[in-house]
ZAZA-767048 format. One line per field, with one value per atom (N, C-alpha, C): residue number from 0; x negated, y negated, z negated. Coordinates in steps of 0.2 Angstrom, whole numbers. Example, Ala and Ser with C-alpha at 12.3 -4.5 7.8 and 13.67 -1.06 7.14 Angstrom:
fivex	c(0:0:0:1:1:1) .
xx	c(-66:-62:-66:-64:-68:-64) .
yy	c(28:22:16:11:5:0) .
zz	c(-39:-39:-39:-35:-36:-39) .
END
This chain:
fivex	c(0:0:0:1:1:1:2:2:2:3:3:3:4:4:4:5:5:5:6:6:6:7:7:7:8:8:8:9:9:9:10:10:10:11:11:11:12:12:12:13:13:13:14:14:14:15:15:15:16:16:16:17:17:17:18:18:18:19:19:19:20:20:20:21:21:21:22:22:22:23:23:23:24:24:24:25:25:25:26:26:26:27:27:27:28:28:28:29:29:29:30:30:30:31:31:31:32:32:32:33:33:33:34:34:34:35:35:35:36:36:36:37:37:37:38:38:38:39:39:39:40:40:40:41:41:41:42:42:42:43:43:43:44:44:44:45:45:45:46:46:46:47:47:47:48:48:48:49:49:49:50:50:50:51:51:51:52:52:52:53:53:53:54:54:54:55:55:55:56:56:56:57:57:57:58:58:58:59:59:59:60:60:60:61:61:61:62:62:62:63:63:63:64:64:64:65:65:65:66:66:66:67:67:67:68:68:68:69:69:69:70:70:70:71:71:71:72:72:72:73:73:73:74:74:74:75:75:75:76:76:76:77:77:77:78:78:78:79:79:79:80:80:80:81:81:81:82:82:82:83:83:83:84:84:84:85:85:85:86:86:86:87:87:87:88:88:88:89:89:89:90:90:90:91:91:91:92:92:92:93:93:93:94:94:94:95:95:95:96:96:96:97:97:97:98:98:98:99:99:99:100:100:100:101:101:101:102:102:102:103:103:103:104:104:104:105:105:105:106:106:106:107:107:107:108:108:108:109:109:109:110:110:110:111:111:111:112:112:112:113:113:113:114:114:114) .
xx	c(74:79:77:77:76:82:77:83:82:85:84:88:86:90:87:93:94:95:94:94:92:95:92:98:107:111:114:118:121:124:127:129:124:126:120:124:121:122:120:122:116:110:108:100:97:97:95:93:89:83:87:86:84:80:80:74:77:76:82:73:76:74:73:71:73:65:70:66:69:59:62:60:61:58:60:56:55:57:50:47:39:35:30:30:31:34:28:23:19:16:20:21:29:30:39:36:41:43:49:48:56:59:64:69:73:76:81:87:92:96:102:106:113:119:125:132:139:140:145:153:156:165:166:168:170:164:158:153:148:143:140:133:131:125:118:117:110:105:102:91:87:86:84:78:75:68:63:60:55:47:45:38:37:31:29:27:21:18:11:10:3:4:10:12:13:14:15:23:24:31:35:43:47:51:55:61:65:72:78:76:79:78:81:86:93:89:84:81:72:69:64:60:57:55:58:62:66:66:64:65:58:55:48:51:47:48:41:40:33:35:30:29:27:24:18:22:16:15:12:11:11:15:19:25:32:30:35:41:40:46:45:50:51:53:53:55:58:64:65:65:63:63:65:71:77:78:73:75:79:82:86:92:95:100:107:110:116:122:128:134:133:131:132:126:123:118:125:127:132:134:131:133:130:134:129:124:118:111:108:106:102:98:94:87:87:84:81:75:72:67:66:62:62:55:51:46:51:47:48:56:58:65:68:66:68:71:77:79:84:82:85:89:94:98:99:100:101:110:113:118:122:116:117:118:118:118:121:126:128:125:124:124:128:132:134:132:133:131:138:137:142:142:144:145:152) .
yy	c(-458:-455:-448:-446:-439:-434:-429:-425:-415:-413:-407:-401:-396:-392:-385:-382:-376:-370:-365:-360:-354:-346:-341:-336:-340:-337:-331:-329:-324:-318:-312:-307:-300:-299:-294:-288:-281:-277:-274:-272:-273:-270:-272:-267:-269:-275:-277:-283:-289:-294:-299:-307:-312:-317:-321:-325:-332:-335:-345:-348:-352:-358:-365:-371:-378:-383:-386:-388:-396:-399:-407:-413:-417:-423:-430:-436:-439:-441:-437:-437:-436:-437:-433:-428:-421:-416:-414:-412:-409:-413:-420:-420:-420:-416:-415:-406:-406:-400:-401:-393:-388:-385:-384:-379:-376:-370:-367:-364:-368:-367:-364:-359:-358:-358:-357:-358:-354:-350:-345:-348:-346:-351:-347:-353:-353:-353:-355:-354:-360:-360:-366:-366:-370:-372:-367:-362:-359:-362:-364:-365:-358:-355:-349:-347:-353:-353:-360:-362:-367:-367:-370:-370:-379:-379:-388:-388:-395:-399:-394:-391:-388:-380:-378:-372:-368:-368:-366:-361:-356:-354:-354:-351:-349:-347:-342:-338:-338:-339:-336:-330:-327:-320:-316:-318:-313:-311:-318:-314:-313:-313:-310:-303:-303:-298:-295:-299:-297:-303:-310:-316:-319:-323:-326:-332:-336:-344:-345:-349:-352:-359:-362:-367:-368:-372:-373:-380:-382:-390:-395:-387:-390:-391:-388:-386:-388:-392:-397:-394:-387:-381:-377:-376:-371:-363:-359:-353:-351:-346:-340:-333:-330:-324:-318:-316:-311:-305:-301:-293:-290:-281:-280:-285:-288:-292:-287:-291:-287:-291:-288:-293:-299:-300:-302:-310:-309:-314:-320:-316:-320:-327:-333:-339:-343:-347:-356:-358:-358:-359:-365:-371:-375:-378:-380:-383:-388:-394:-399:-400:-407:-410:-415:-415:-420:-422:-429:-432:-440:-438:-446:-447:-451:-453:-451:-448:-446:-439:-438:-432:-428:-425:-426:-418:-416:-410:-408:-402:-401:-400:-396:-396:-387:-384:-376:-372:-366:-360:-356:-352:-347:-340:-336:-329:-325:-319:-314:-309:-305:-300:-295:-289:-285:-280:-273:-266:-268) .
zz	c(-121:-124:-126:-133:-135:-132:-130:-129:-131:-132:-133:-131:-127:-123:-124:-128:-130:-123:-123:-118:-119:-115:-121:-122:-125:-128:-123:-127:-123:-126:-124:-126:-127:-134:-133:-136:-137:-141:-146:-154:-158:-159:-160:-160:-153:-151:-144:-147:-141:-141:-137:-141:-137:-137:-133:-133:-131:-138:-136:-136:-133:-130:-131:-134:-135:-132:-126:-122:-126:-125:-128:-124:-124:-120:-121:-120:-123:-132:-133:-142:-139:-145:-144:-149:-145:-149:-151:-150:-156:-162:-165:-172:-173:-171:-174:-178:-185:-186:-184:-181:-177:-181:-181:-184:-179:-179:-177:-184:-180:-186:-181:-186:-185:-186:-183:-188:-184:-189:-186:-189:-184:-186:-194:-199:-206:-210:-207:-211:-212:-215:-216:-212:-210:-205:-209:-208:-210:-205:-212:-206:-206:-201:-199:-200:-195:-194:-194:-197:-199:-193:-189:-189:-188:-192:-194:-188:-186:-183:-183:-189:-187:-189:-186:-184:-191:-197:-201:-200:-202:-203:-207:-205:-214:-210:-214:-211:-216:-215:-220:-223:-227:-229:-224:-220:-216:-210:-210:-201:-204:-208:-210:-207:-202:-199:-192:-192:-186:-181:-183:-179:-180:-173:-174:-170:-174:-171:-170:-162:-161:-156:-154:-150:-147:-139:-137:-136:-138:-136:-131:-127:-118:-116:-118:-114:-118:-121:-126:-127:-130:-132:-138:-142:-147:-146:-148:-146:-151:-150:-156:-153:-154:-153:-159:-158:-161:-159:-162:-162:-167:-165:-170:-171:-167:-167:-175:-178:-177:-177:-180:-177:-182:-189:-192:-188:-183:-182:-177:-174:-169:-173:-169:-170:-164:-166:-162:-164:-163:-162:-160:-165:-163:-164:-160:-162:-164:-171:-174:-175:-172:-173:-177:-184:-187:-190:-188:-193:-194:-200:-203:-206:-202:-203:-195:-192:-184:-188:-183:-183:-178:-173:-166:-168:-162:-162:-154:-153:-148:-148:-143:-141:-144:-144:-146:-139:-142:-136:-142:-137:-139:-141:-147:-147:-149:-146:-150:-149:-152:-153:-156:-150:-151:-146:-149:-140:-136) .
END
């Protein structure tokens, strides 16, 4: 059973750092591309951050320079890493894994951001 567990969220203030997490298991995750996607109450599911199977990148424009997406495929995990938060970043955060016709989700993790 695929599964995918988000971790990371939390309360921050702005102009502050966090670091999510998406632990996966049964897949063999290093031909999966990841996503971190998010979605704030009344809004539509943004995809944040992109990295393929052979580590390629892509960023929204909203988090460009301020969010770095990586993996290790030891350790069958996706990262995001989010500086210069601000309030406008606060949402629910989720990791997706998709090849082929496969397309897995995690559960999300919380961020907001706010003093």
């Amino acid at each position: 059973q695929v599964q995918l567990v988000e971790s990371g969220g939390g309360l921050v203030q702005p102009g502050g750092s966090l670091r999510l997490s998406c632990a996966a298991s049964g897949m063999i995750f290093s031909l999966y591309d990841m996503n971190w996607y998010r979605q704030a109450p009344g809004t539509q599911r943004e995809l944040v951050a992109v990295i393929t199977s052979r580590g390629f990148t892509n960023y929204s424009n909203s988090v460009k320079g301020r969010f770095t997406i990586s993996r290790d495929n030891g350790q069958d995990a996706v990262y995001l890493e989010m500086n210069s938060l601000r309030r406008e970043d606060t949402a629910v955060y989720c990791c997706d894994g998709r090849r082929q016709n496969n397309d897995y989700w995690g559960q999300g993790t919380q961020v907001t951001v706010s003093a």
